[in-house]
N, CA, C and O atoms as a MOPAC input file, in Angstrom:
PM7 MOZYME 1SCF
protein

 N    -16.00000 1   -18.34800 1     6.79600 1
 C    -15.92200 1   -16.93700 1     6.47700 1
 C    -15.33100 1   -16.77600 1     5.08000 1
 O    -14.35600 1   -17.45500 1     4.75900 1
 N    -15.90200 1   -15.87400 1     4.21100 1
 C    -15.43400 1   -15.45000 1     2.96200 1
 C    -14.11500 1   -14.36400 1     2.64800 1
 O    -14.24800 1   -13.16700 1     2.90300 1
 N    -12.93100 1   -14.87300 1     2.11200 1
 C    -12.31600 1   -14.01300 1     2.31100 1
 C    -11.69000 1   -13.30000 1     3.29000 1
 O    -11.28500 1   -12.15000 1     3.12000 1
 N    -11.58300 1   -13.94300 1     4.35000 1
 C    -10.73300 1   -13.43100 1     5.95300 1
 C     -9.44100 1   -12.85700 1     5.34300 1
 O     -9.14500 1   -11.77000 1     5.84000 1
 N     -8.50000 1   -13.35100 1     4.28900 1
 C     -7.47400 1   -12.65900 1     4.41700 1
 C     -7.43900 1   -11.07400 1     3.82500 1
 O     -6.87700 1   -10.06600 1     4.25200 1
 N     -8.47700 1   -11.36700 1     2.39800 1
 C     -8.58800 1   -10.07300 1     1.86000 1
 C     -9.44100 1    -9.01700 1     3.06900 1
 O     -9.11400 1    -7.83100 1     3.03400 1
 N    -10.23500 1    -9.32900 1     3.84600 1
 C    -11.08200 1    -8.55200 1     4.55700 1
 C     -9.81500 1    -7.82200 1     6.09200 1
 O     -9.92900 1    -6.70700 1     6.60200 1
 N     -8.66200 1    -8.97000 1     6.49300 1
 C     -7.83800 1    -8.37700 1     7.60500 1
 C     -6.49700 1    -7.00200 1     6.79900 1
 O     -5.97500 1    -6.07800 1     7.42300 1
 N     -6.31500 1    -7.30200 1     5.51900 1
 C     -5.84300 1    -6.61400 1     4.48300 1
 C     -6.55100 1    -5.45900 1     4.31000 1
 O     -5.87900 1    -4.43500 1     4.18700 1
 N     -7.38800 1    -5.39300 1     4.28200 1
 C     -8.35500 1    -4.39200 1     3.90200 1
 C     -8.59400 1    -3.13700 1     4.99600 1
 O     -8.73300 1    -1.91900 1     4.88600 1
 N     -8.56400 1    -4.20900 1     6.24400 1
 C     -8.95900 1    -3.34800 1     7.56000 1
 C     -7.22600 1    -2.65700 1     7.81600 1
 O     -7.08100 1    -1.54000 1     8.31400 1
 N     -6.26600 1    -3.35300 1     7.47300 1
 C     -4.98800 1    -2.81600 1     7.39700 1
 C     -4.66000 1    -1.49700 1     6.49100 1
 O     -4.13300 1    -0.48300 1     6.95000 1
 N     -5.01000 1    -1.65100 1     5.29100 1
 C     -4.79800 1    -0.42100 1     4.34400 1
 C     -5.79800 1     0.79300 1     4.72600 1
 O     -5.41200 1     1.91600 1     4.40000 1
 N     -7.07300 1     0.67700 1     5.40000 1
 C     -7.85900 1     1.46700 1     5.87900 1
 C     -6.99400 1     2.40400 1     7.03400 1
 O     -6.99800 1     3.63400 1     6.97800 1
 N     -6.40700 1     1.79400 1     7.86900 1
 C     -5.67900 1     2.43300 1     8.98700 1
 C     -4.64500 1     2.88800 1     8.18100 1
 O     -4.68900 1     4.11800 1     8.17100 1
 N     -3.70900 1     2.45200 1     7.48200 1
 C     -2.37900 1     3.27300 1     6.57500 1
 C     -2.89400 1     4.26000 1     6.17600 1
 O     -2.56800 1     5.43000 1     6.37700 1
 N     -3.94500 1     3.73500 1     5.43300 1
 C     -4.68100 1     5.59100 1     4.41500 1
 C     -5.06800 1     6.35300 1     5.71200 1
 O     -4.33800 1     7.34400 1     5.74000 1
 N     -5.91000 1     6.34500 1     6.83400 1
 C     -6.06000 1     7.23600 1     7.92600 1
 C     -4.46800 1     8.01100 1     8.43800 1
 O     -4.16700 1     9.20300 1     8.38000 1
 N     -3.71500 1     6.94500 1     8.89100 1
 C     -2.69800 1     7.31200 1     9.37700 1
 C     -1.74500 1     8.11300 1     8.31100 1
 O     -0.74400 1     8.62000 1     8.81800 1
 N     -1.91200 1     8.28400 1     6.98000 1
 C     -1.09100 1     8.84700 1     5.60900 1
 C     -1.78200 1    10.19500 1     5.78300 1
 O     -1.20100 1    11.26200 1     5.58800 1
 N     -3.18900 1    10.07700 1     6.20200 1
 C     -3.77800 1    11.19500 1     5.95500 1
 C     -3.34800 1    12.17800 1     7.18900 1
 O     -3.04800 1    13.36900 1     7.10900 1
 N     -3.38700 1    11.56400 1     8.05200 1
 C     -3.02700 1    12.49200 1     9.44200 1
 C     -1.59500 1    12.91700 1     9.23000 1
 O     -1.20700 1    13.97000 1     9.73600 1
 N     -0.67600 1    12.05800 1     8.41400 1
 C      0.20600 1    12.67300 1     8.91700 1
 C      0.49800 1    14.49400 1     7.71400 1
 O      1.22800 1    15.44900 1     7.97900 1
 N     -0.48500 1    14.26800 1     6.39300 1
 C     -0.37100 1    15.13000 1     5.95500 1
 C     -1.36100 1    16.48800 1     6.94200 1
 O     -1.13400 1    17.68700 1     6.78000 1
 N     -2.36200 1    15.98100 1     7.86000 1
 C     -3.18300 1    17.11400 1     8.09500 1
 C     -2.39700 1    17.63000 1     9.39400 1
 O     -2.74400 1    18.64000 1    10.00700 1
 N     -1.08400 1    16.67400 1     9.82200 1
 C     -0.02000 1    17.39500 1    11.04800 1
 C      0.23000 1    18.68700 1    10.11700 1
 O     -0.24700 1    19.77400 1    10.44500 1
 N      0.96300 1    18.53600 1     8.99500 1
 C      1.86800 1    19.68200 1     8.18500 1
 C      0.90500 1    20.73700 1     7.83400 1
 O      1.26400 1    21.91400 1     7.86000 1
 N     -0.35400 1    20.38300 1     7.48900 1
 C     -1.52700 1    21.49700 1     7.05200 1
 C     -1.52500 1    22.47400 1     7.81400 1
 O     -1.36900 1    23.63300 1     7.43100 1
 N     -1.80000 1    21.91000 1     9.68000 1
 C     -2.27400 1    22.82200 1    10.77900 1
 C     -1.11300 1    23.29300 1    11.26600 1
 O     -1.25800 1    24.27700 1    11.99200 1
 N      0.47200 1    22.75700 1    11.04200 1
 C      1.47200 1    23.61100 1    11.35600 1
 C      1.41300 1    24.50700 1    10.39800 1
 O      1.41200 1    25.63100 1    10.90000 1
 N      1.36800 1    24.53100 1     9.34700 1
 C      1.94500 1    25.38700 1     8.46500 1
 C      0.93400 1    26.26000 1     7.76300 1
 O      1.33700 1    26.93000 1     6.81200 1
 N     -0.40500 1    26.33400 1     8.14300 1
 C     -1.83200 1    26.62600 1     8.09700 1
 C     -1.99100 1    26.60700 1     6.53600 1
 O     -2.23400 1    27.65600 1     5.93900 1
 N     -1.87300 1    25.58300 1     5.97000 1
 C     -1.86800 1    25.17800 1     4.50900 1
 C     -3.68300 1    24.55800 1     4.10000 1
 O     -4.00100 1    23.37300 1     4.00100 1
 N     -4.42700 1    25.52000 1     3.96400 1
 C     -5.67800 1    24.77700 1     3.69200 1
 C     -5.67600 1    23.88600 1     2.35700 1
 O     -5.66200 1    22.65700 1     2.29200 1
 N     -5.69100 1    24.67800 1     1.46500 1
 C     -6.12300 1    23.83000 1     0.16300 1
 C     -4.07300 1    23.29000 1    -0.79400 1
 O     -3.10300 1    23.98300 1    -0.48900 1
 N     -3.93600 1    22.33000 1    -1.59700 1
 C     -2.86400 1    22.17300 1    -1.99900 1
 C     -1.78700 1    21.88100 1    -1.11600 1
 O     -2.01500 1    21.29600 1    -0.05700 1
 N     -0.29000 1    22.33400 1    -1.54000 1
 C      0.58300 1    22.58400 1    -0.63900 1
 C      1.21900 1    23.70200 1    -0.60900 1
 O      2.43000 1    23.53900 1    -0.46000 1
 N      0.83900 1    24.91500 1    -0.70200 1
 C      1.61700 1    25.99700 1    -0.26700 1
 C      2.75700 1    26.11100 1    -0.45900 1
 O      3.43200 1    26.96900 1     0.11000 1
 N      3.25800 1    25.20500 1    -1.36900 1
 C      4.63000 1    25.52600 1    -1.67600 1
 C      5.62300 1    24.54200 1    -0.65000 1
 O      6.84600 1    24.41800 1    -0.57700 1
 N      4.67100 1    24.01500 1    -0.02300 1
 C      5.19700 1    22.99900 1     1.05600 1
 C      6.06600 1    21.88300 1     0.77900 1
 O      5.31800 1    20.91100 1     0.67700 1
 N      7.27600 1    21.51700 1     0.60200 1
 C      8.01000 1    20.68100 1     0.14800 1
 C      7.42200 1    19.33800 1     1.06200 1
 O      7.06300 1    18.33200 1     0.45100 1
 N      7.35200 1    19.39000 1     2.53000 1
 C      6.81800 1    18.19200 1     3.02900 1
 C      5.50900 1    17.84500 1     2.87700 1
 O      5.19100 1    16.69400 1     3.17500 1
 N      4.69700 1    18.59400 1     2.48000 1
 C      3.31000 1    18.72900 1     2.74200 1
 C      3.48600 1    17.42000 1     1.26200 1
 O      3.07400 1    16.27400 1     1.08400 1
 N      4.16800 1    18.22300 1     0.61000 1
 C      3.84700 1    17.40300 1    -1.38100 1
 C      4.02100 1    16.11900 1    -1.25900 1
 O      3.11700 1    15.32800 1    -1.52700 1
 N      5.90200 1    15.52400 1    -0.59200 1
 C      6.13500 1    14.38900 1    -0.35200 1
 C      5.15400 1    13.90900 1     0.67500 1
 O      5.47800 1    12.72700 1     0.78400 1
 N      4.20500 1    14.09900 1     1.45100 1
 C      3.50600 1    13.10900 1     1.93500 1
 C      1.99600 1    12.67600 1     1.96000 1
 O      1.37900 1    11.81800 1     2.59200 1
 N      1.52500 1    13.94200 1     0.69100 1
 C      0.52900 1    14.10500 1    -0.11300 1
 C      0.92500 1    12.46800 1    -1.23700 1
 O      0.25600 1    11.50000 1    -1.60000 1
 N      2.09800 1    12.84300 1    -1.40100 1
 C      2.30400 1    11.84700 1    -2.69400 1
 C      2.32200 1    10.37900 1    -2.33200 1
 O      1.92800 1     9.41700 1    -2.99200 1
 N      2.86400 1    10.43000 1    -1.14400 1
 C      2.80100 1     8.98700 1    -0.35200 1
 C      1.95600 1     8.46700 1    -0.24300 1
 O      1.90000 1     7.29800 1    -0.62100 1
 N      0.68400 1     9.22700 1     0.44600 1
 C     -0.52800 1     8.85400 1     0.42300 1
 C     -1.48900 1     8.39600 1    -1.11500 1
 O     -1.98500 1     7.28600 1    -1.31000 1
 N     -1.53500 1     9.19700 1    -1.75300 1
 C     -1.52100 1     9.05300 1    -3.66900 1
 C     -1.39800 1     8.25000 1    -4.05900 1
 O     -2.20900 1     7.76800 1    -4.84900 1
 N      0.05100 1     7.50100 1    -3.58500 1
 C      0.82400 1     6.63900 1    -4.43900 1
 C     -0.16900 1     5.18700 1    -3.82200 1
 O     -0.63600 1     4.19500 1    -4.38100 1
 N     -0.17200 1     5.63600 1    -2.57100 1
 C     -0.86200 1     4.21400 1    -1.60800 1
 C     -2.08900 1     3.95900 1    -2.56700 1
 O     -2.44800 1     2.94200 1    -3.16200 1
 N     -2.57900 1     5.16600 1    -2.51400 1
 C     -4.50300 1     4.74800 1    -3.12100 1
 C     -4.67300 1     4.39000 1    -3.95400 1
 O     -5.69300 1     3.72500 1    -4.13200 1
 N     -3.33300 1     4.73300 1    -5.45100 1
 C     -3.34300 1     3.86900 1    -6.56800 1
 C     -2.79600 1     2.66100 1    -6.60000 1
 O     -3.08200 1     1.97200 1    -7.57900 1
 N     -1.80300 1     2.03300 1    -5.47600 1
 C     -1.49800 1     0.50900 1    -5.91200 1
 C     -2.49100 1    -0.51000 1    -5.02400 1
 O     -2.77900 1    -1.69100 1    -5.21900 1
 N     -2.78400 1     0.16200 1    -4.26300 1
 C     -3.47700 1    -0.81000 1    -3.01700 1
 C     -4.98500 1    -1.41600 1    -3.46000 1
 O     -5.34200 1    -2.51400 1    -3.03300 1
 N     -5.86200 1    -0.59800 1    -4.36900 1
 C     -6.80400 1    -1.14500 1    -4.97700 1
 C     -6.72800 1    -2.40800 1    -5.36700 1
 O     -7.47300 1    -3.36400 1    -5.15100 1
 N     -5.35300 1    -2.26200 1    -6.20400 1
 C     -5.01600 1    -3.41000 1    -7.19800 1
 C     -4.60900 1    -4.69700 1    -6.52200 1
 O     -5.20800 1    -5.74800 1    -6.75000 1
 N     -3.52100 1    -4.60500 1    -5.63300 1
 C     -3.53300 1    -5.49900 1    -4.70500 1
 C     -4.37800 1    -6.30500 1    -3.90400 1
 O     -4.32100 1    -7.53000 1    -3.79300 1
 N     -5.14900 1    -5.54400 1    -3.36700 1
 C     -6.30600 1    -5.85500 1    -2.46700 1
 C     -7.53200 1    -7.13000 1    -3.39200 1
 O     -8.03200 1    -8.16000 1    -2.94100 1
 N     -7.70000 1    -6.40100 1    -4.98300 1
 C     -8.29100 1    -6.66800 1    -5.72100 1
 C     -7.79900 1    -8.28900 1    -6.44000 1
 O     -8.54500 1    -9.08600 1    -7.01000 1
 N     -6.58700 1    -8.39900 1    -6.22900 1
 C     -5.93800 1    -9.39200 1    -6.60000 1
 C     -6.01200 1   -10.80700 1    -5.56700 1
 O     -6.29100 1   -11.99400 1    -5.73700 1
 N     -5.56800 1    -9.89300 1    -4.34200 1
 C     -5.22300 1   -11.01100 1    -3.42800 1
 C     -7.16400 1   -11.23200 1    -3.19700 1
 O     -7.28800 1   -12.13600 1    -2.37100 1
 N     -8.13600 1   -10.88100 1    -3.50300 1
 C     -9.18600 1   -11.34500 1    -3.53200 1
 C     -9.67300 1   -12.36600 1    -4.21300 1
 O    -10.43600 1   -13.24900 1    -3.82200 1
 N     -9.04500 1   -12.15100 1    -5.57900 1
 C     -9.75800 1   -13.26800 1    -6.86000 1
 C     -8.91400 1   -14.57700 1    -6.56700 1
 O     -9.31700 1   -15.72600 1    -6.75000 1
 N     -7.50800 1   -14.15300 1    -6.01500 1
 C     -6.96400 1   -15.43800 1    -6.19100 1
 C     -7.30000 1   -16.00400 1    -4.72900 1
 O     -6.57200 1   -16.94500 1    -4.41500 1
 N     -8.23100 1   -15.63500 1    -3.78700 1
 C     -8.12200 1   -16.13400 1    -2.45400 1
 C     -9.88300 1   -16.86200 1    -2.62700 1
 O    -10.35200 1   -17.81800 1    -2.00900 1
 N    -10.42700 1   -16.14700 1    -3.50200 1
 C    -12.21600 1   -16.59100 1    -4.25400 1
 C    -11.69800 1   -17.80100 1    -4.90900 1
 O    -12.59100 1   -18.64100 1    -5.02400 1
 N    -10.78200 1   -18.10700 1    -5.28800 1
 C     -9.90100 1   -19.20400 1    -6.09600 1
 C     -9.27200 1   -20.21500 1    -5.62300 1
 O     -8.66300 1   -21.08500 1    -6.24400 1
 N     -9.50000 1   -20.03500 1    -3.95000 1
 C     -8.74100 1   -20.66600 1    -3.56000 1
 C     -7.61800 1   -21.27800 1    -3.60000 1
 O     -7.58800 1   -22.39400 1    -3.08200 1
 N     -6.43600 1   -20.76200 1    -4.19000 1
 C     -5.15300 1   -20.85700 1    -4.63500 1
 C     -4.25600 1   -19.97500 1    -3.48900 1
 O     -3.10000 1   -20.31600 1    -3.23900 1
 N     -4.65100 1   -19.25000 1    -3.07000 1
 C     -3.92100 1   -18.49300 1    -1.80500 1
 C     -2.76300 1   -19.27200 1    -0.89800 1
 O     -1.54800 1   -19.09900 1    -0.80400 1
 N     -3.55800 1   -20.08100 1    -0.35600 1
 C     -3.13500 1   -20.63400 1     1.21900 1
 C     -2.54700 1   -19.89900 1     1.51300 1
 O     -2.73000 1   -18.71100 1     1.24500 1
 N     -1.16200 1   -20.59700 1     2.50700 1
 C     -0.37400 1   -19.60300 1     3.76700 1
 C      0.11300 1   -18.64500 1     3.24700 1
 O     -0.17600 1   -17.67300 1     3.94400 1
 N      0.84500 1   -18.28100 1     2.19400 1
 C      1.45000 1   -17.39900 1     1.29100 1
 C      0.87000 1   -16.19300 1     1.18800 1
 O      1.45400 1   -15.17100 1     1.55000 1
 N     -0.48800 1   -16.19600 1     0.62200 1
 C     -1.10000 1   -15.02700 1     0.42000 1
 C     -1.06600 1   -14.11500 1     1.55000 1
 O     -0.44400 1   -13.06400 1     1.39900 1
 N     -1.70800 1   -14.38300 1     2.79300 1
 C     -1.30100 1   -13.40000 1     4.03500 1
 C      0.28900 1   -12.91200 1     4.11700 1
 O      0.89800 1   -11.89900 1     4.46000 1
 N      0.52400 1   -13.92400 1     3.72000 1
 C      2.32000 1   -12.98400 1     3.98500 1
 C      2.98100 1   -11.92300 1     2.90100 1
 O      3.81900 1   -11.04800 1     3.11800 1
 N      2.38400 1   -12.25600 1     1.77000 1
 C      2.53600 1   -11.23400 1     0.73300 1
 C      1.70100 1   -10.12900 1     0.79900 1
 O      1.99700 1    -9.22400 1     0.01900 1
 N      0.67400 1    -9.94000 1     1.56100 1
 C     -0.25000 1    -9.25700 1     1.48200 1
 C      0.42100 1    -8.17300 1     2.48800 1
 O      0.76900 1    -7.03100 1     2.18700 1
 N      0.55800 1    -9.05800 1     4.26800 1
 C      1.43200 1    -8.37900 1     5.05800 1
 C      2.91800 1    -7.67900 1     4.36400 1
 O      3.08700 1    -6.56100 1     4.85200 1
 N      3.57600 1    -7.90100 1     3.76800 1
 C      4.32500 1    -7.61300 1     3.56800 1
 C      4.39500 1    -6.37000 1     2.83400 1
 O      5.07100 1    -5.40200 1     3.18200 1
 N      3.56600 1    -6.44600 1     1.66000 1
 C      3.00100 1    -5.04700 1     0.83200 1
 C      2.23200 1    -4.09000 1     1.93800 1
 O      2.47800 1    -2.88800 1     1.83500 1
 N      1.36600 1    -4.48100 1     2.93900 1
 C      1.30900 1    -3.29400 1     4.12100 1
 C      2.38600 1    -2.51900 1     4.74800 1
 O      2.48700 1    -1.30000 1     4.88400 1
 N      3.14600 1    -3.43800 1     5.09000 1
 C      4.68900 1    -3.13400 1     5.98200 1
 C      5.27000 1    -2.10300 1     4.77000 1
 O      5.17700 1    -0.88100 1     4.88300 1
 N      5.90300 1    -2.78700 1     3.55600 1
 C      6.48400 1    -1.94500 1     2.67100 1
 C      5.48700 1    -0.36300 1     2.12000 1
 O      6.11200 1     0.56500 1     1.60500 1
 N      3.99600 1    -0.27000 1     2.31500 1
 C      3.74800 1     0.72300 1     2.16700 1
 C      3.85400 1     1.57800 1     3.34800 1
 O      3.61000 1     2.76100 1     3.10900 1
 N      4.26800 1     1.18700 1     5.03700 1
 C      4.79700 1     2.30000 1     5.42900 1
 C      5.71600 1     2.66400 1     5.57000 1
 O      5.93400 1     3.74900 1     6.10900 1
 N      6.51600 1     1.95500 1     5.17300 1
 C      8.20400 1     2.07400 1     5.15900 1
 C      8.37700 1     3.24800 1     3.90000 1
 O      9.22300 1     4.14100 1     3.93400 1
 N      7.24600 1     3.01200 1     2.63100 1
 C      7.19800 1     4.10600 1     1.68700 1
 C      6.77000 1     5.68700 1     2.16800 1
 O      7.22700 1     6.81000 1     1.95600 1
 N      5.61700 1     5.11200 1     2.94400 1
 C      5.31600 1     6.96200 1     3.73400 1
 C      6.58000 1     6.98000 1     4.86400 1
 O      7.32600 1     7.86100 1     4.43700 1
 N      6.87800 1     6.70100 1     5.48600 1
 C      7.72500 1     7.20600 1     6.30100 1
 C      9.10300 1     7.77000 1     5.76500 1
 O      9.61700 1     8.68900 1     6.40400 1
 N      9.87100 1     7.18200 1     4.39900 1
 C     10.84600 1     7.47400 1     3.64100 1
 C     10.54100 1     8.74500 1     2.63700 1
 O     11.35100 1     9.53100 1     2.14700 1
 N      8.85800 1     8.68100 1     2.46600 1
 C      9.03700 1     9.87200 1     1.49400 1
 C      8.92500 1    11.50600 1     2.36700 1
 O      8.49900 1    12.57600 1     1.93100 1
 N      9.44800 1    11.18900 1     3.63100 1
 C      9.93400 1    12.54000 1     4.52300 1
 C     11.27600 1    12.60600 1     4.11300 1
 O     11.72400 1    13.67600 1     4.52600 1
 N     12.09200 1    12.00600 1     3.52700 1
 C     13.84100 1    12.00200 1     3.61000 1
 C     14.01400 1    11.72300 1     4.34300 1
 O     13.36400 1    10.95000 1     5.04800 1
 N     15.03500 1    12.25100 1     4.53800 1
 C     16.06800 1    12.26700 1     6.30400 1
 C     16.83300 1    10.74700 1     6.44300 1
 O     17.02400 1     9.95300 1     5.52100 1
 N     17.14200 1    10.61300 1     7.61400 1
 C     17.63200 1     8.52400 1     7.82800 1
 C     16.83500 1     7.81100 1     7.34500 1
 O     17.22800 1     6.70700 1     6.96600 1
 N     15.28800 1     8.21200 1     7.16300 1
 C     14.33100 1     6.51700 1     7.23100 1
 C     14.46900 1     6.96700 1     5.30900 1
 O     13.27200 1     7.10500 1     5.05500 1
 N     15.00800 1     7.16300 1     4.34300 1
 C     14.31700 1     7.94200 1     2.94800 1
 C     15.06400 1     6.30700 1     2.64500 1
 O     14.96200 1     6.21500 1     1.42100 1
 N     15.45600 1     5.56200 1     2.93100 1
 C     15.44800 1     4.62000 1     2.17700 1
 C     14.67800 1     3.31200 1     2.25400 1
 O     14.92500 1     2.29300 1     1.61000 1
 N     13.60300 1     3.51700 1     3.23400 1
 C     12.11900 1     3.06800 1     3.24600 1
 C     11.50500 1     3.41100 1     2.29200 1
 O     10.49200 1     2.82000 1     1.91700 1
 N     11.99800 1     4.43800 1     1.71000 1
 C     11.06700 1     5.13200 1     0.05500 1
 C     11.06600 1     3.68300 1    -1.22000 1
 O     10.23000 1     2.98700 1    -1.79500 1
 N     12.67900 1     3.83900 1    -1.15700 1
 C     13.08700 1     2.69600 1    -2.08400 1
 C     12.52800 1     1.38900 1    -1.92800 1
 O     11.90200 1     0.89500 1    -2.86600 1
 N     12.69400 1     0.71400 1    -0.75300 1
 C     12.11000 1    -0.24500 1    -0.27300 1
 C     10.93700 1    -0.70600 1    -0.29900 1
 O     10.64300 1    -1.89600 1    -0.41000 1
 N     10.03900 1     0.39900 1    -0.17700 1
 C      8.56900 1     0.23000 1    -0.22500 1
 C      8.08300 1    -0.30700 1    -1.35700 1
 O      7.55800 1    -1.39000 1    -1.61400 1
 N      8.39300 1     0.79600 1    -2.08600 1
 C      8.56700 1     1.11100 1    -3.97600 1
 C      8.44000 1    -0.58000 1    -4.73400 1
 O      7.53000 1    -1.17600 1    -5.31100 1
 N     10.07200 1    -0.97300 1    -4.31200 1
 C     10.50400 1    -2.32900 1    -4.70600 1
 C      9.17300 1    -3.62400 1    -4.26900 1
 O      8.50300 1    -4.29400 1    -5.05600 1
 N      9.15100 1    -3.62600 1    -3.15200 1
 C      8.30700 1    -4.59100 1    -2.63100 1
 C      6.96200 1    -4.53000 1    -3.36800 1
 O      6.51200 1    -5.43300 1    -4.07300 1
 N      6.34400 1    -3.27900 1    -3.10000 1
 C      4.98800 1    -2.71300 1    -3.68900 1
 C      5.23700 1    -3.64400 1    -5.58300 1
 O      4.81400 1    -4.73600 1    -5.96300 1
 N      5.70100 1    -3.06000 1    -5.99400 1
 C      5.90800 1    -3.66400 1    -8.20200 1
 C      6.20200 1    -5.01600 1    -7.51200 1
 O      5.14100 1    -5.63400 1    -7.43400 1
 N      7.44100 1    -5.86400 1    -6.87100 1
 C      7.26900 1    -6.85700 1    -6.61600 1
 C      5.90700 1    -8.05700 1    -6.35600 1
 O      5.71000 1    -9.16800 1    -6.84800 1
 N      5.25200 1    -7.36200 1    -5.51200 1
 C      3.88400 1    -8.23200 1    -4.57500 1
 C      2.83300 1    -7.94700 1    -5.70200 1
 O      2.11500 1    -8.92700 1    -5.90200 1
 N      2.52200 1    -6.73700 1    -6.58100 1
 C      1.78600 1    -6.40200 1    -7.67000 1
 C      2.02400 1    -7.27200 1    -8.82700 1
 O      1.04900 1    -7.87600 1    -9.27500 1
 N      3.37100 1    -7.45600 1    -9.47500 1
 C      3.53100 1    -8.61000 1   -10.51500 1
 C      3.30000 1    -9.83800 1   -10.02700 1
 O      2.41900 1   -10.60400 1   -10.41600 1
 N      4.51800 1   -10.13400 1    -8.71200 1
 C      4.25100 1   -11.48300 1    -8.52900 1
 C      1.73200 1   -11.97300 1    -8.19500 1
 O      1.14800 1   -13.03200 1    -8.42700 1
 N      1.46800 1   -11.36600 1    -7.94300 1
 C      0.28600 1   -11.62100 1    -7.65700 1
 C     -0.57800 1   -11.84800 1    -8.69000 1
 O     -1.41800 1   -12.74400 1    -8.77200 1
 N     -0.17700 1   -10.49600 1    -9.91700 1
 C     -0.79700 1   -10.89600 1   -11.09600 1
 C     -0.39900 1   -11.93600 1   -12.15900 1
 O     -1.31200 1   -12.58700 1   -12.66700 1
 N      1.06300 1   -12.19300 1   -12.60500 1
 C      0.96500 1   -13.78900 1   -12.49100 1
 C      0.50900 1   -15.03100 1   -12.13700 1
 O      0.19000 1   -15.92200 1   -12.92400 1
 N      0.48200 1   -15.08200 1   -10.84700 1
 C     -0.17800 1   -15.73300 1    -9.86500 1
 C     -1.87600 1   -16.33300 1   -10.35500 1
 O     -2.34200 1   -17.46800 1   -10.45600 1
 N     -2.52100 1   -14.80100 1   -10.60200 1
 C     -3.58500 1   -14.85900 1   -11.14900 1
 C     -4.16300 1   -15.02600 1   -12.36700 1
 O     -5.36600 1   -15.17600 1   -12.58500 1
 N     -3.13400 1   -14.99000 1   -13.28100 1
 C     -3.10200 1   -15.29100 1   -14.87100 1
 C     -3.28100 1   -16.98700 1   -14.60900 1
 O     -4.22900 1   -17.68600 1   -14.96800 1
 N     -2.15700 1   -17.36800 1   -13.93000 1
 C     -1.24600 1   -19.39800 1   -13.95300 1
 C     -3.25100 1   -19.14300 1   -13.12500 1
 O     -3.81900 1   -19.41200 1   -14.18400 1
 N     -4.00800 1   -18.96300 1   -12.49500 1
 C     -4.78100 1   -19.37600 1   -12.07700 1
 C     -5.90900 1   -19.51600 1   -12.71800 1
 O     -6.70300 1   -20.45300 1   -12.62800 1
 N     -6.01400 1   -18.01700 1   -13.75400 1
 C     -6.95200 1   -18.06500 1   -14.62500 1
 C     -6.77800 1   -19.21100 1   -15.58700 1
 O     -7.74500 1   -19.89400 1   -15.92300 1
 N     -5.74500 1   -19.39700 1   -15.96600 1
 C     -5.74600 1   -20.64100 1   -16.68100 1
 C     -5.48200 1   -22.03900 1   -16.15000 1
 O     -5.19700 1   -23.11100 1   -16.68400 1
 N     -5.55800 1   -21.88700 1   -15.68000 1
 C     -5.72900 1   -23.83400 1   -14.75100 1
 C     -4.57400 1   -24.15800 1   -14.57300 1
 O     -4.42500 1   -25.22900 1   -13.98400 1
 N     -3.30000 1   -23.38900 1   -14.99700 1
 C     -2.05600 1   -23.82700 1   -14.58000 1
 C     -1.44100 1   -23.97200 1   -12.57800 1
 O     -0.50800 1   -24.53400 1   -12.00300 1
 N     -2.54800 1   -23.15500 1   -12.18000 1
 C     -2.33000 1   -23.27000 1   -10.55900 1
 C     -3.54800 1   -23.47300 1    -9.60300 1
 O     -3.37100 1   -23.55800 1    -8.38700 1

């Protein structure tokens, strides 16, 4: 099979973005917010969560692909990959505030973490150093 890890990754961020999305269309139908946010302070933070997901996760996804086409991955790659899933819901769930808001931070960190370390990764690969 081509790519099993990028493809179980993939089927993972598919369910986060569903589940990011539902949880903004809970706040829509409470708060009968069709278009934007109404001024909605929660509606924004979990509009943005979701946002934030769709712009790093491309990149990731995109990464842990070339270097897994590269065969340079092995065991590692699934766990960095898992791990940037986990930390992006620890990011939607923190960008509600409250007790979990330091899942915000957390996410955040991990997310630039798993993004550099990967593109390194893929540079030392592009050049024959790995």
């Amino acid at each position: 099979m081509l790519l099993p890890i990028t493809l179980c990754l993939a089927a993972a961020a598919a369910l986060i973005n569903f589940w990011l999305a539902i949880r903004c269309g809970q706040v829509r139908t409470k708060e009968k917010i069709s278009i934007g946010t109404g001024g909605n302070a929660l509606l924004e933070r979990r509009m943005r969560a979701q946002l934030n997901f769709a712009e790093n996760t491309p990149w990731v996804l995109f990464l842990i692909a070339g270097i897994e086409l590269a065969e340079k991955g092995g065991g590692w790659l699934a766990y960095v990959g898992g791990a940037y899933m986990l930390a992006r819901v620890a990011h939607g769930i923190g960008m509600d505030g409250g007790k979990f808001e330091a899942g915000r931070g957390a996410g955040v960190m991990v997310t630039m973490l798993a993004q550099i370390g990967l593109a390194v990764v893929a540079v030392l690969v592009a050049l024959g150093k790995m």
